[in-house]
C-alpha positions in Angstrom: 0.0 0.0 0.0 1.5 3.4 -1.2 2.3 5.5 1.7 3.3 9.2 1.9 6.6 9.7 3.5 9.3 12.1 4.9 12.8 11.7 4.6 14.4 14.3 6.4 18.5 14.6 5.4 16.8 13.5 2.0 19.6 14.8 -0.1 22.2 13.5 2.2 24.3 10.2 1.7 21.8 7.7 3.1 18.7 10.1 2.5 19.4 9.8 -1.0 19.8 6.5 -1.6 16.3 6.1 0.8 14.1 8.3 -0.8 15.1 6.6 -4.0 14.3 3.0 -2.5 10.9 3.9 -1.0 10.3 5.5 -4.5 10.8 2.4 -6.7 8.4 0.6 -3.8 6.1 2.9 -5.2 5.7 5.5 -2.0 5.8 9.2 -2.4 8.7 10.8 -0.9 9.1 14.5 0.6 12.9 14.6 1.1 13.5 17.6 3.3 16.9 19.3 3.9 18.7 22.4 4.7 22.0 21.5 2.4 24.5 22.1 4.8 26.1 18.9 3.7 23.2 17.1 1.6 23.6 18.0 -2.2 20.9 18.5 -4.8 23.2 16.3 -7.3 22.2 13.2 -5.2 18.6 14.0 -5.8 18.3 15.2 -8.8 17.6 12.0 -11.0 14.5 11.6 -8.3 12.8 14.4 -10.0 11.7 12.1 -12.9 9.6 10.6 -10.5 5.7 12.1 -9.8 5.7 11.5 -6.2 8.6 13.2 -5.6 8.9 16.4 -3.4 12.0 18.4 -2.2 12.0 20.7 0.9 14.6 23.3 1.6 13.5 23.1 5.4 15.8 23.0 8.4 14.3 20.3 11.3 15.4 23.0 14.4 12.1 24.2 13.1 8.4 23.1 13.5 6.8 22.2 10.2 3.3 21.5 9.1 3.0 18.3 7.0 0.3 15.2 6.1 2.6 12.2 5.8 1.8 8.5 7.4 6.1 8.0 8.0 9.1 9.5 9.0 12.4 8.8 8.5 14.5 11.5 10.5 18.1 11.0 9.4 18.7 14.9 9.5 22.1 15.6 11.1 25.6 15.6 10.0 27.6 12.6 10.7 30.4 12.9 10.0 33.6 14.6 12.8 34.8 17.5 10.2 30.9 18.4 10.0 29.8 17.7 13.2 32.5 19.6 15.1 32.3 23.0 12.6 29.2 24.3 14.9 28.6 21.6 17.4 25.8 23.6 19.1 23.7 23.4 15.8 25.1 19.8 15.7 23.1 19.7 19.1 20.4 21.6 18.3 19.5 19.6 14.9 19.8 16.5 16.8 16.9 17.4 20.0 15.6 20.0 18.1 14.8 18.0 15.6 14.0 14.9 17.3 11.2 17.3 19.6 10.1 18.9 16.0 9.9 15.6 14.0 8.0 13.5 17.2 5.3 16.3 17.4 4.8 16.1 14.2 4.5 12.6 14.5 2.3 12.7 17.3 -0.3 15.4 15.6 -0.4 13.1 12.1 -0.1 9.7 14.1 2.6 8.7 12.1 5.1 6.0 12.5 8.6 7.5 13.1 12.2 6.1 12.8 15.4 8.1 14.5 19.0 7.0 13.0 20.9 7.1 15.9 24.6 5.8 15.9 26.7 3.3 17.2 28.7 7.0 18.5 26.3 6.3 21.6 28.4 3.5 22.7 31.6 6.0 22.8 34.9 4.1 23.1 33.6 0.4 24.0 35.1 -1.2 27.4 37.0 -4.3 26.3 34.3 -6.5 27.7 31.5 -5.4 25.4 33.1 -6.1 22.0 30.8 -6.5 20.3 28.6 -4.2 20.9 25.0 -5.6 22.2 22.3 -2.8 22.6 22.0 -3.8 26.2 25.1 -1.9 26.6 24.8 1.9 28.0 28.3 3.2 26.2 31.2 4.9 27.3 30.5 8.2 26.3 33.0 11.8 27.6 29.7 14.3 27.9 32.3 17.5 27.5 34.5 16.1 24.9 34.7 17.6 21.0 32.6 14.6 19.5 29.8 14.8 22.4 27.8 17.3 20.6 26.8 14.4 18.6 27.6 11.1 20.4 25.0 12.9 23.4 23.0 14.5 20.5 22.0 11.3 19.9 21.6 9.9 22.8 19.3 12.3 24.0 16.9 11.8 20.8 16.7 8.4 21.6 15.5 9.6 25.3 13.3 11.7 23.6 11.9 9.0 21.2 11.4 6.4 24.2 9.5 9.4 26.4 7.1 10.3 23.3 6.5 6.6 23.0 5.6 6.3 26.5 3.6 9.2 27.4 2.4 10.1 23.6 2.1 6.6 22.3 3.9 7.4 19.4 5.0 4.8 16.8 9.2 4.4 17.0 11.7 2.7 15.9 15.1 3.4 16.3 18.4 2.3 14.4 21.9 2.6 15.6 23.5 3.1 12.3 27.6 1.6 12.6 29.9 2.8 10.2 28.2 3.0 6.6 29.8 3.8 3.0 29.3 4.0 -0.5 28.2 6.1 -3.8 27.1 9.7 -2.8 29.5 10.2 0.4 30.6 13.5 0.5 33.9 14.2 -0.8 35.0 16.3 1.9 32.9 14.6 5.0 36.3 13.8 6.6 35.4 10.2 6.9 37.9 7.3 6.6 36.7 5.6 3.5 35.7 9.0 1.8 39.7 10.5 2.9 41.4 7.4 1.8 39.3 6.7 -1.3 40.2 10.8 -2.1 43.6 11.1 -1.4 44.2 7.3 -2.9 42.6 8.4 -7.0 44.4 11.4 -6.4 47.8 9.6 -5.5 47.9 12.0 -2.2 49.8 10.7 1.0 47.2 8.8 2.6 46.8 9.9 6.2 46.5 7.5 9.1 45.1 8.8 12.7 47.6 6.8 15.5 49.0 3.7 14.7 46.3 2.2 12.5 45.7 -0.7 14.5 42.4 0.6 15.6 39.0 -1.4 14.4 35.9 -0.3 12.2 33.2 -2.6 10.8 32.3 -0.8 7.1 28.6 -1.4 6.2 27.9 -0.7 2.1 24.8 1.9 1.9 22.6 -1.1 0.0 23.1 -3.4 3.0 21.9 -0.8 5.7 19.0 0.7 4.7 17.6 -2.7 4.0 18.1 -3.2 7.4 16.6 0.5 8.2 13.4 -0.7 5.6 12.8 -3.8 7.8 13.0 -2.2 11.0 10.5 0.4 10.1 8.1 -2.0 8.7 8.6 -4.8 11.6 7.0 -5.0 14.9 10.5 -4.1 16.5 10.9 -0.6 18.1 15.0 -1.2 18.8 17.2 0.0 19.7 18.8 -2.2 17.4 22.1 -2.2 15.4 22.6 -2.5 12.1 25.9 -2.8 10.8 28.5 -5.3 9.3 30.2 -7.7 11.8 33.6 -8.0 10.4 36.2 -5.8 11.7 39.2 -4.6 10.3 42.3 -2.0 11.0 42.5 1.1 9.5 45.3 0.0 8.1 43.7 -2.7 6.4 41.3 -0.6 5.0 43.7 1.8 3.4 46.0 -1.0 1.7 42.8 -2.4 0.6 42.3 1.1 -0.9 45.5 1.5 -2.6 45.6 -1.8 -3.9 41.8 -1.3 -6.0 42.4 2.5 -7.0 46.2 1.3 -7.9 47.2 3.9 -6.3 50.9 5.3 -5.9 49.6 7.0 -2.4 52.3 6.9 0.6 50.9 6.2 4.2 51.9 9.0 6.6 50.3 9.3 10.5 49.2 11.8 12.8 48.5 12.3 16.5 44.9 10.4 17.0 42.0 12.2 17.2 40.8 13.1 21.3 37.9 10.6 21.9 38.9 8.6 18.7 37.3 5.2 19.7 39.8 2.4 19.4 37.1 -1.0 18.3 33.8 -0.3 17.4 32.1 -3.9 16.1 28.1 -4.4 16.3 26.3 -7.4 17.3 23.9 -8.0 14.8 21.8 -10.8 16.8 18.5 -9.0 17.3 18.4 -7.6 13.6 19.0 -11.4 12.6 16.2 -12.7 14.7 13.6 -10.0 14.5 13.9 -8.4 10.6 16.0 -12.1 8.9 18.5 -9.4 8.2 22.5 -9.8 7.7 24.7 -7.5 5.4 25.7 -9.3 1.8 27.8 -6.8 0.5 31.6 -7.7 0.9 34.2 -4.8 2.0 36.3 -5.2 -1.1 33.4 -5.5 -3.5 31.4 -2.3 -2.0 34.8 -0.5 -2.1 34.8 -1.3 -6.0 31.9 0.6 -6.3 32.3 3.0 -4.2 35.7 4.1 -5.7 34.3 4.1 -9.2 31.4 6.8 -7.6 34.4 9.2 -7.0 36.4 8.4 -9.6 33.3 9.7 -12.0 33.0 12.5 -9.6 36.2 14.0 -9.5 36.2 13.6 -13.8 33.4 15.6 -14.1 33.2 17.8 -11.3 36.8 18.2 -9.4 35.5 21.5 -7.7 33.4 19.2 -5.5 37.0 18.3 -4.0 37.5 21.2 -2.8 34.3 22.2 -1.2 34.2 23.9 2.5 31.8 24.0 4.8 
């Protein structure tokens, strides 16, 4: 049954390659965004489509809309982005959370958050994996807690409205997600190493390299986001891919598909940098029959040949600042 639906970060990375998805299931889709780091060139091959809408709308603010769904994935996730006004970064994630749940509540609509596996912080050793029992290890006064507790707090926020509003939640803990349509300048591992690597730039590694990341292509996850919000499940639950590998890893895997001539060089790590970050995927197995498909070295294939195109035909999006 065709729904009408709101995508808010709808020309980001993920709200992109969403509102295109729920379009081909033959929804209408109102992608709304204020284009701090969402770019109309994601969207615009969605115009083609009838029941497509854009919004230039910021989610700090109240709006008046009739949808039956929400996605709200408004809120830039990525350090470079986050940390360039980590108040608004704040702001867009309760703000909008409050904004997005009244809305909610007045159209008695069925609302997912994308939280993060950031509200783990830097994992204690005995809770590798990460289950979503776990309550994190988070620095509340640290340079990345304007979105680590961002996030956290929506998910308060999303639990209280479900309790005293009855509204409809669900809420994903997205782990770390890549592919076609990352921005070029998002600061990013895959997104900096894939950059510097087509561009034959030293290839810059934060600490030793030895630390962990689990790399989930974009197809993979929002599967797993489509089948949460259409399952019985409210979450929190993870969705991510299992296997873990160094940073290091990841970058000679890099090299090796862009045949790159890149040099590794390394910097001081990051403050609050978290050294393993793995999810357990049990509950999306049992609840939404959901496990990523999409191998690192294959999704990296594509996702190089999405920046390679990009920097051929537009190389000023390199050198974008935001």
């Amino acid at each position: 049954m065709s729904k009408r639906i709101l995508v808010t970060g709808g020309a980001g990375f993920l709200g992109s390659h969403l509102s295109e998805k729920l379009l081909k299931k033959g929804h209408s889709v109102i992608a709304l965004d204020n284009f701090f780091t969402g770019n109309k060139r994601n969207i615009n091959h969605l115009k083609n489509y009838d029941d497509f809408e854009l919004l230039r709308h910021d989610v700090t603010n109240p709006i008046m809309l009739e949808v039956d769904m929400i996605y709200n994935l408004a809120c830039p996730a990525s350090p470079i982005h986050y940390q360039y006004n980590p108040v608004k970064t704040t702001k867009t994630s309760v703000m909008g959370a409050i904004n997005m749940l009244g809305l909610a509540k007045r159209v008695r609509a069925r609302i997912l958050q994308a939280s993060t596996s950031e509200v783990y912080g830097d994992p204690l050793p005995q809770f590798h994996p990460q289950q979503e029992t776990y309550w994190g290890n988070v620095n509340p006064i640290g340079i990345r807690s304007c979105y680590d507790e961002g996030k956290r707090i929506a998910e308060t926020l999303f639990f209280d409205y479900h309790r005293q509003n009855k509204v409809d939640i669900r809420i994903i803990r997205i782990f770390n997600t890549y592919g076609p349509r990352m921005h070029p300048n998002d600061g990013r591992v895959v997104s900096n190493f894939i950059v510097q690597a087509l561009q034959n730039q030293d290839i810059t590694i934060y600490g030793k390299g030895d630390q962990t990341r689990s790399f989930c292509y974009c197809d993979d996850l929002l599967e797993g986001m489509y089948r949460l919000m259409e399952s019985n499940c409210i979450g929190p639950m993870n969705i991510g891919n299992p296997n873990e590998f160094t940073i290091l890893e990841l970058a000679q895997k890099i090299i090796e598909i862009t045949n790159s001539k890149s040099k590794l060089v390394y910097r001081d790590l990051p403050s609050d940098d978290p050294k393993q970050r793995q999810p357990d995927i049990s509950m999306a197995k049992k609840e939404l029959d959901w496990s990523p498909k999409v191998e690192l070295a294959e999704g990296l294939k594509y996702t190089v040949a999405y920046f390679d195109d990009l920097l051929k035909k537009e190389p000023d999006a390199f050198a974008e600042i935001r």
